[in-house]
C-alpha positions, 0 to 999 in steps of 0.5 A, a space after each residue: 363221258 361215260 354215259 349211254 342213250 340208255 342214261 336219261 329217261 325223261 331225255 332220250 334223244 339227247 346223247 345219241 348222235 345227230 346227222 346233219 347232213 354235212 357232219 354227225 354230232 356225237 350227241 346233242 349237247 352244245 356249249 353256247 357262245 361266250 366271251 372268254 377273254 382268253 384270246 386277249 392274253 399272251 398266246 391267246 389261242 393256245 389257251 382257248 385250245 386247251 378251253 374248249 378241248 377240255 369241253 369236247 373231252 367232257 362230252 361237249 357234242 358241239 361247242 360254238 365258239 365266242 365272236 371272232 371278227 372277221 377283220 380289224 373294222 369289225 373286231 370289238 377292240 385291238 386284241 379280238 381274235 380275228 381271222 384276217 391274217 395267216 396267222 390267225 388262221 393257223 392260230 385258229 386251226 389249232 384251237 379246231 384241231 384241239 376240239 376235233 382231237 377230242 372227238 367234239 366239232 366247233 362253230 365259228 361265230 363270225 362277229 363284226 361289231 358294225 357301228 360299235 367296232 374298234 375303228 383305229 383308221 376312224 376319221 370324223 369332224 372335230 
């Protein structure tokens, strides 16, 4: 991103950098939540790396990841990228790391679906 402070007159705070206390967002830009599906496809995370790298290298300051359930009782449906194994933290790790790379910083949106999640282990009367 080749702009400086010095670009938008009517925004003048928008691409100067915000100190959150805990961390510093290289400007004011945020990338909303949003369902992909890439996370449904065959090396999912791979894919949601390359995604979201790609935004923080457009100049995305702060992108907020879609929901991520944090188990399987509250995932949406079998294939939900969730964080409740290793290996889905590791996978998730690599998606941060590809953001972070790219000078941006990432929210997880932690989602459990409540009532409307994908129950395989349901049991109700018949």
């Amino acid at each position: 991103m080749n702009q400086t402070v010095t670009d938008h007159p009517v925004y003048p705070h928008l691409f100067r950098p915000l100190d959150l206390g805990f961390t510093t967002l290289k400007n004011r830009v945020l990338m909303g939540s949003m369902h992909t599906g890439l996370e449904e496809l065959p090396d999912g995370h791979k894919r949601m790396a390359a995604f979201y790298g790609e935004r923080a290298r457009g100049g995305v300051g702060l992108i907020v990841t879609g929901g991520i359930g944090p188990n399987e009782e509250g995932a949406t449906h079998p294939s939900t990228f969730r964080l409740d194994t290793d290996e889905a933290v590791k996978n998730h790790k690599e998606v941060t790391d590809a953001v972070h790379i790219a000078g941006g910083k990432i929210c997880m949106q932690i989602l459990h679906t409540g009532r409307y999640a994908y129950s395989p282990k349901l049991v109700a009367p018949s």
